[in-house]
Backbone as a ProteinNet text record, in pm:
[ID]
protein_1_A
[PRIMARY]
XXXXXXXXXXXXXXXXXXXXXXXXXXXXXXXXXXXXXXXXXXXXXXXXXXXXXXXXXXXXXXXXXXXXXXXXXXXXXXXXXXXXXXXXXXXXXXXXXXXXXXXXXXXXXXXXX
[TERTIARY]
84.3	0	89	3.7	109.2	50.9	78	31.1	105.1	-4.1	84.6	156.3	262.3	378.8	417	362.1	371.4	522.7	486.7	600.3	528.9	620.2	506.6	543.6	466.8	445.2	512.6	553.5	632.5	670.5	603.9	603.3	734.2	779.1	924.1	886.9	996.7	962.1	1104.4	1104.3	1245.5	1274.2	1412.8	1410	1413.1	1397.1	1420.4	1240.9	1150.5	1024.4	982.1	860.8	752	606.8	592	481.1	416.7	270.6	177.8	201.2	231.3	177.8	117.4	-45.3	-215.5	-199	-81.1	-165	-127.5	-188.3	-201.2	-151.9	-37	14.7	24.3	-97.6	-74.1	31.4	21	86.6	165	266.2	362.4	362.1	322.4	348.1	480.1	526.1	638.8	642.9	717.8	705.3	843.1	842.3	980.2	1061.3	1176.6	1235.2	1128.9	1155.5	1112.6	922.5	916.7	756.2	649.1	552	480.7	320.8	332.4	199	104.7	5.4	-42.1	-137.7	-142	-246.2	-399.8	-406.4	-515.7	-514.9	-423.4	-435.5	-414.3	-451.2	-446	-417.2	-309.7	-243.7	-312	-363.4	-357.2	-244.2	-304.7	-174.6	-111	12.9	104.2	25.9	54.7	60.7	186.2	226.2	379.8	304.5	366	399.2	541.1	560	687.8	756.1	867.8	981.6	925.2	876.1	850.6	676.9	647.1	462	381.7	332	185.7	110.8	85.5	-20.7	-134	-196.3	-235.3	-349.7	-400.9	-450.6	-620.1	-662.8	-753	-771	-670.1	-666	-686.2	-701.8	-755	-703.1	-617.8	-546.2	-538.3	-609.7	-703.3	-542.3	-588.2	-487	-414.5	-263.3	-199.9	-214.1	-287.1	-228.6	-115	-31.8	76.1	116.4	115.3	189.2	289.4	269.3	436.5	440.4	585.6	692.4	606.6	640.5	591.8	453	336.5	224.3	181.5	44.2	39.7	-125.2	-177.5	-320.4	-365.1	-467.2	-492.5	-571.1	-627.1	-709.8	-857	-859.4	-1002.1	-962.1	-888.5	-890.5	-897.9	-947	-990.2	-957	-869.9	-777.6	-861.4	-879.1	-965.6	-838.3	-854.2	-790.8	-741.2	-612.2	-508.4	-517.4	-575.2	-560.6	-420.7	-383.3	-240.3	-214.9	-185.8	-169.6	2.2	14.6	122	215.8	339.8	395	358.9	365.8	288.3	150.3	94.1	-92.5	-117.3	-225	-223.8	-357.9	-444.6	-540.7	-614.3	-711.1	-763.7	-895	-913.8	-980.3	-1077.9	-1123.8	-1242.6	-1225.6	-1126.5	-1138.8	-1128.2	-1223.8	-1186.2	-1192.1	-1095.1	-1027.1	-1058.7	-1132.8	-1209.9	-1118.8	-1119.1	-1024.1	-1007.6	-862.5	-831.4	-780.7	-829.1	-806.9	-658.4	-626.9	-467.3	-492.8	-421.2	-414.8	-257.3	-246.7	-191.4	-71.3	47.1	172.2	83.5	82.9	73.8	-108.7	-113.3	-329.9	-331.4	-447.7	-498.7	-627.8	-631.5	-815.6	-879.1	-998.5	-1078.1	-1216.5	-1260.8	-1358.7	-1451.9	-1597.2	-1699.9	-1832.6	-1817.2	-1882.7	-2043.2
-116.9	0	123.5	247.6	359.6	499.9	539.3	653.3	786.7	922.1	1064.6	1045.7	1043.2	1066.4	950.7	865.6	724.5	624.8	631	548.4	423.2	351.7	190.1	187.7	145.9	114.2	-30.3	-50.1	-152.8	-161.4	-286.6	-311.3	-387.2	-330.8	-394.3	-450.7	-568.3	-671.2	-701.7	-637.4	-638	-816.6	-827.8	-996.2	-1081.3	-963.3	-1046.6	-1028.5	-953.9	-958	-1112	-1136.8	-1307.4	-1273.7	-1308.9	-1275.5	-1388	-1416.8	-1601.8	-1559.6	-1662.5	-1743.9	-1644.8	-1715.5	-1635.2	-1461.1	-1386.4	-1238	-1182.5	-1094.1	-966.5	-838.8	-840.1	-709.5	-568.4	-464.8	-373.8	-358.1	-283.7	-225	-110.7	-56.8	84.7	16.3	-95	-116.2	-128.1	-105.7	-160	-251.6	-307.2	-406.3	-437.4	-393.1	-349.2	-474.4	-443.2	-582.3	-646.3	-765.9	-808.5	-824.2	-746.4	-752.7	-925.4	-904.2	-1022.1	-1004.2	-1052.8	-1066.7	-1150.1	-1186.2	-1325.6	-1361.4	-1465.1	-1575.5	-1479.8	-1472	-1379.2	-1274.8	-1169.5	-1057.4	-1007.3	-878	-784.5	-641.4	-624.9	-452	-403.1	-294	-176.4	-112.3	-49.9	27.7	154.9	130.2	231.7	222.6	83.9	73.7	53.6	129.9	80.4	10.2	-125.2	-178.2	-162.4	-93.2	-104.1	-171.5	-133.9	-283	-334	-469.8	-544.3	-542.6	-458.3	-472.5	-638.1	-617.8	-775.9	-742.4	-804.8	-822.9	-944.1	-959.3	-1116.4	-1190.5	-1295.2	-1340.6	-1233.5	-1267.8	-1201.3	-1045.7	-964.6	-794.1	-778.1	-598.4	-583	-373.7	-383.5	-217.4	-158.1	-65.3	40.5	117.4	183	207.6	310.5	316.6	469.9	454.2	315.3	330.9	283.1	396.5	307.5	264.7	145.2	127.4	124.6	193.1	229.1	87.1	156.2	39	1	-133.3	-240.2	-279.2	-191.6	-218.4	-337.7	-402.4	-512.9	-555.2	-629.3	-584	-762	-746.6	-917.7	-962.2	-1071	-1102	-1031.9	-1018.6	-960.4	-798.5	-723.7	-632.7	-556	-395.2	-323.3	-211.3	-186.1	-64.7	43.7	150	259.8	305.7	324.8	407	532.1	543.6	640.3	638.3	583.2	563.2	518.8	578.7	609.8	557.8	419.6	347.3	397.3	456	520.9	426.3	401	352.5	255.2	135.6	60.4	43.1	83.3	28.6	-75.9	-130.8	-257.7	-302.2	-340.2	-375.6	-550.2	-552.6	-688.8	-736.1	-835.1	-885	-882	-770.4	-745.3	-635.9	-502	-383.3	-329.2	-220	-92.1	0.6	93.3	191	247.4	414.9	428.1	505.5	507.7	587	717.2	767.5	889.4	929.3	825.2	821.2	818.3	901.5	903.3	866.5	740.9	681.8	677.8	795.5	820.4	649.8	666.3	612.4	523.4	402	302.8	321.5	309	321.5	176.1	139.4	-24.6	-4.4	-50.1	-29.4	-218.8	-188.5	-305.4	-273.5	-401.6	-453.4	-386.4	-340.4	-300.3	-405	-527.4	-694	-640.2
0	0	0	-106.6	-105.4	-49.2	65.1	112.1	93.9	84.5	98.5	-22.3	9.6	-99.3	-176.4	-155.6	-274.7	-227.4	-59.3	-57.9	-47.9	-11.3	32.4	208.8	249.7	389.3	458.4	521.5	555.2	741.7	742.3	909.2	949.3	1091.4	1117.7	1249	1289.7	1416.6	1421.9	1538.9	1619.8	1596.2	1591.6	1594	1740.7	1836.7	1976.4	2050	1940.7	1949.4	1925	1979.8	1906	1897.6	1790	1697.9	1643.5	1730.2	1679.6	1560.8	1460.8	1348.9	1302.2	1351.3	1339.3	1377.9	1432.8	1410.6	1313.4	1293.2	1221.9	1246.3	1125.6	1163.4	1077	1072.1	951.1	877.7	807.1	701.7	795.4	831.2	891	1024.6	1090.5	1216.7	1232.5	1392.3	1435	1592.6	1584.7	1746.2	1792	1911.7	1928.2	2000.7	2068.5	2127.4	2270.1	2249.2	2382.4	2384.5	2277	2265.2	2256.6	2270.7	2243.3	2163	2079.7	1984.5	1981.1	2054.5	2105.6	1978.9	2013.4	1908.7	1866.1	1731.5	1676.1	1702.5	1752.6	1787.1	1631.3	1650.8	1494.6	1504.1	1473	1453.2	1383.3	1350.3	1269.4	1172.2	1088.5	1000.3	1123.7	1092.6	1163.6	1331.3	1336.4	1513.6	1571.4	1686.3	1775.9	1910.6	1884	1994.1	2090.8	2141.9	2213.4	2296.3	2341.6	2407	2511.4	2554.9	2633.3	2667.8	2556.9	2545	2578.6	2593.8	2569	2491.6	2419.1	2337.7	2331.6	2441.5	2451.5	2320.8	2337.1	2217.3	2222.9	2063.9	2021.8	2080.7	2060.1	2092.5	2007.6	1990.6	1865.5	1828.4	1809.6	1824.3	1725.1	1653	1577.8	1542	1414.1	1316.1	1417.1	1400.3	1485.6	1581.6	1650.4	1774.5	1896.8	1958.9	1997.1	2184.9	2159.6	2325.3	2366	2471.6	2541.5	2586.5	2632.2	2675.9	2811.5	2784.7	2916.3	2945	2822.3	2832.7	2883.5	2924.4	2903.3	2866.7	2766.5	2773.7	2750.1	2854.9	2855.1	2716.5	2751.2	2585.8	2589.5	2407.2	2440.5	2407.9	2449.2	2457.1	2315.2	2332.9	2216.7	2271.1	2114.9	2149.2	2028.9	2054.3	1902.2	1827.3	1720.7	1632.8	1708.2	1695	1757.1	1934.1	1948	2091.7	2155.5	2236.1	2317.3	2438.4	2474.7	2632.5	2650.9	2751.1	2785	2875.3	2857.9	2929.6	3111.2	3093	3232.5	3240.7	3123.9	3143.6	3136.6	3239.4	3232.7	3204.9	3129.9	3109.2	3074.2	3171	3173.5	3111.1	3080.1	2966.5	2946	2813.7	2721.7	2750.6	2812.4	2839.9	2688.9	2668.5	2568.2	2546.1	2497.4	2465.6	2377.7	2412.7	2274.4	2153.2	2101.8	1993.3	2012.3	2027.8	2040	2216.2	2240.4	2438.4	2478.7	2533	2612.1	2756.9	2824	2872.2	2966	3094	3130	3181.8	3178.1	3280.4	3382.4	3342.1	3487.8	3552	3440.5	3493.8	3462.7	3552.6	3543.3	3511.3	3386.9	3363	3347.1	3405.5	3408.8	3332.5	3281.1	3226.9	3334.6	3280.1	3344.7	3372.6	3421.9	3391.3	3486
[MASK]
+++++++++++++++++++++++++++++++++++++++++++++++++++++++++++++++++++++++++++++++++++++++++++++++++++++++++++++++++

C-alpha cells in the first residue's frame, strides 16, 4: 500500500520480538524488542507496539495506535484508532479503549462486567 507521498508502507519486528503465526500485523506497524503478539491478535496500520509490550490473544489495536513500553493488555482487549496506552498500562480482559483516548503512565483499567 502507497500513502501521501507514494512510498510503500512496511512493518518492522524487532528480531528479539515473538509474533503467533495467526496475528495480524498492519501495514507501517512496528514491534519493538522483547515484545509479544499473542495468538489472533491484529495490529492496525502504523501501530507501535513497544519494548517489552503484551499483546495477549484475540486484541484488537485500531490504526496509529501506539503502546508504550511495558504495556500489558490481557485477551479480548480493544484498542480505538489512535488511541495512546502510555507507558505501564495494564489492562484486563475485554477492556476498551475508545479511539483517540490518552491513557496516562501506569493506569490499570478493568472490564466493566
Amino acid at each position: 500500500m502507497k500513502r501521501g507521498a507514494g512510498i510503500e508502507l512496511v512493518s518492522i519486528v524487532h528480531p528479539r520480538a515473538w509474533v503467533s503465526p495467526s496475528a495480524h500485523i498492519g501495514q507501517g506497524s512496528a514491534v519493538l524488542a522483547m515484545a509479544v503478539i499473542g495468538t489472533k491478535a491484529r495490529l492496525g496500520q502504523g501501530a507501535i507496539v513497544n519494548a517489552g509490550a503484551v499483546v495477549d490473544h484475540d486484541v484488537c489495536i485500531g490504526d496509529f495506535g501506539p503502546l508504550g513500553v511495558g504495556v500489558n493488555l490481557a485477551g479480548g482487549v480493544q484498542v480505538g484508532a489512535s488511541a495512546w496506552l502510555q507507558a505501564g498500562c495494564n489492562a484486563g480482559y475485554g477492556v476498551s479503549v475508545s479511539s483517540g483516548d490518552v491513557v496516562a503512565p501506569g493506569t490499570v483499567l478493568q472490564a466493566n462486567y
